[in-house]
Backbone as CSV, one residue per row, in Angstrom:
resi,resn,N_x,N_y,N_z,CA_x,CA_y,CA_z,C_x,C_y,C_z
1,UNK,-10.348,6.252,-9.160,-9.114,6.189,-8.388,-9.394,5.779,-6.949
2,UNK,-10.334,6.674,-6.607,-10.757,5.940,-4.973,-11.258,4.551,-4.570
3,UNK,-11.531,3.831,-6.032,-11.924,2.451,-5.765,-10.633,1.855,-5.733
4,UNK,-9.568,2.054,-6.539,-8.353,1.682,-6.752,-7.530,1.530,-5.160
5,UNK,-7.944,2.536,-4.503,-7.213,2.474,-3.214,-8.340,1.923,-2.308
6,UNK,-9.463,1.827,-2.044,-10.341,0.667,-1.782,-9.989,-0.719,-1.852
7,UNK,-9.958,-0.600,-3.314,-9.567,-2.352,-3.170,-7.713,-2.719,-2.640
8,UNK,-7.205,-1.968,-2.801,-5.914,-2.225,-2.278,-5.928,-2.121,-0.332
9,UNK,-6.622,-1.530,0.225,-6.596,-1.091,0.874,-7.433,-2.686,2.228
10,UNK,-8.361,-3.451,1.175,-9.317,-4.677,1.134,-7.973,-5.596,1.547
11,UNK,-7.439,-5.805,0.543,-6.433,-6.757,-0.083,-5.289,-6.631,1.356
12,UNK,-4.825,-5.769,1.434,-3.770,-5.273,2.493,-4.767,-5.950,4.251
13,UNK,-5.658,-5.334,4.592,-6.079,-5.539,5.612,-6.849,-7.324,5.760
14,UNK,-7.006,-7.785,4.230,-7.246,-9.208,4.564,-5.720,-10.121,4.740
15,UNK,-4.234,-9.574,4.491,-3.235,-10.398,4.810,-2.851,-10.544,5.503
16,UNK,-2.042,-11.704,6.214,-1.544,-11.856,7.366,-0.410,-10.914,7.968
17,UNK,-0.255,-10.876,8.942,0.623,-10.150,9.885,2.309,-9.463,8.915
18,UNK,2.663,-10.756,9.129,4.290,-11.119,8.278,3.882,-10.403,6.967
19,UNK,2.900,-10.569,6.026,2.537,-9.967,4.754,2.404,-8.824,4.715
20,UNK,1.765,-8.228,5.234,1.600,-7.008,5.766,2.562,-6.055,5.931
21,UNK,3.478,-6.566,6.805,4.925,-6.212,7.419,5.774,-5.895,5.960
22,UNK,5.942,-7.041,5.102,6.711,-6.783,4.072,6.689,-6.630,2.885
23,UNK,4.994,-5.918,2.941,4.426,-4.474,1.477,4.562,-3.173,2.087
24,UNK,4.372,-3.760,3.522,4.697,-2.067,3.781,6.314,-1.886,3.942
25,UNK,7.591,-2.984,4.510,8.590,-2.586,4.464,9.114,-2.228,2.961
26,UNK,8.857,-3.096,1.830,9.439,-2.881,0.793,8.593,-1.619,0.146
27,UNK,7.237,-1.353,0.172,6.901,0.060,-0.053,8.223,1.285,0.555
28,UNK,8.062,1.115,1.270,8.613,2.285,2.552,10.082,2.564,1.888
29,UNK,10.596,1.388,1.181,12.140,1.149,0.505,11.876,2.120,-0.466
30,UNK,11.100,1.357,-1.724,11.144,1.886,-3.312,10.505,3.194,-2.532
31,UNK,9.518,3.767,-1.750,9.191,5.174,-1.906,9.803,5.684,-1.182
32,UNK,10.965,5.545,-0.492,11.809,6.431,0.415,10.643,7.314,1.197
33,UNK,9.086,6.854,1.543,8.215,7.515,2.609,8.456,7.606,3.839
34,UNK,7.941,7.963,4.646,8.409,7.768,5.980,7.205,7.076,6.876
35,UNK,7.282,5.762,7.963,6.873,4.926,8.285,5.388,5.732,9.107
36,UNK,5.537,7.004,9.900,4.297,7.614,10.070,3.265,8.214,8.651
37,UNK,3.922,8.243,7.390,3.035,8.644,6.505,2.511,7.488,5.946
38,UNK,2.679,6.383,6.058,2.434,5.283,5.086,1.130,4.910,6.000
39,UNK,1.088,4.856,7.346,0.198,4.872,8.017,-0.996,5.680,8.144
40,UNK,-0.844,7.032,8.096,-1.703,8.441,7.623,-2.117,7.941,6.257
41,UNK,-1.508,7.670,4.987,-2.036,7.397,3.722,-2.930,6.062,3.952
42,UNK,-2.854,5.239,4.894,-3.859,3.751,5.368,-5.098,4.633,5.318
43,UNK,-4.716,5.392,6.802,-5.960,6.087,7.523,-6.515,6.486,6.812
44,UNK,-6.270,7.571,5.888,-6.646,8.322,4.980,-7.494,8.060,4.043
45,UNK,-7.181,6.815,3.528,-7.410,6.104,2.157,-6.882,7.050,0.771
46,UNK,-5.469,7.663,1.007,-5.400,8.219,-0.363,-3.757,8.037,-0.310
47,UNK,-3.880,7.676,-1.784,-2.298,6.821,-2.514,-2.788,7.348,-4.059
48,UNK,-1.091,8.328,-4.257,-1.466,8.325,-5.932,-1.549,7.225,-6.687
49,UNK,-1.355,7.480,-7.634,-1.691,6.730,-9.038,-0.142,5.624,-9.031
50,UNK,0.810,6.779,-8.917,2.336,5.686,-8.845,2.571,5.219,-7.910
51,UNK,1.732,5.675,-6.518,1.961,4.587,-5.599,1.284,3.157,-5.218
52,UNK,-0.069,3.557,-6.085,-0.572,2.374,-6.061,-0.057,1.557,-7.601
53,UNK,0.873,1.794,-8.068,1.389,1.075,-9.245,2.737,-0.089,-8.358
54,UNK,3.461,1.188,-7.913,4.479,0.378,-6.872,3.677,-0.452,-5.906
55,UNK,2.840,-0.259,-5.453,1.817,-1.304,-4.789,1.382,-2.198,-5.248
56,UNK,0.996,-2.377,-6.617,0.765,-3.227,-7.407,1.874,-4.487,-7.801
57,UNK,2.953,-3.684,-8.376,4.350,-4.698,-8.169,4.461,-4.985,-7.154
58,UNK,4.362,-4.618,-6.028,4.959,-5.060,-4.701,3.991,-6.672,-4.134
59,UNK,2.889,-6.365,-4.215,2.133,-7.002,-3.974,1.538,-8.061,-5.152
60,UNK,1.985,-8.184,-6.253,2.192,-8.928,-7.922,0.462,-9.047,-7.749
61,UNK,-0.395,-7.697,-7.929,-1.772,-7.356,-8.276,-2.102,-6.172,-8.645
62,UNK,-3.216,-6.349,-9.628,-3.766,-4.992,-9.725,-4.203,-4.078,-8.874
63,UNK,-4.254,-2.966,-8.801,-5.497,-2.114,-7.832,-5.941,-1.504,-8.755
């Protein structure tokens, strides 16, 4: 699981600005999270299992 958010985590910090902006806005939508936790879960490196699924759709890739 911790590689799972590794490599998502790869993937996210190699996209551009604008890209970036709108996995994390449309995350922030479908998980009704709040914009300081999505940031703490970056820092962190920890995202469940369904959030890195919604991450997965969001971003049309595996983690």
């Amino acid at each position: 699981m911790k590689e799972k958010v590794k490599n998502f985590i790869g993937f996210y910090q190699q996209q551009e600005i604008g890209e970036r902006r709108r996995i994390r806005d449309e995350f922030l939508r479908e998980s009704r999270m709040t914009y300081p936790a999505w940031y703490a879960k970056l820092h962190r490196e920890v995202f469940s299992a369904l959030e890195l699924a919604a991450l997965g759709r969001i971003c049309r890739k595996q983690f």
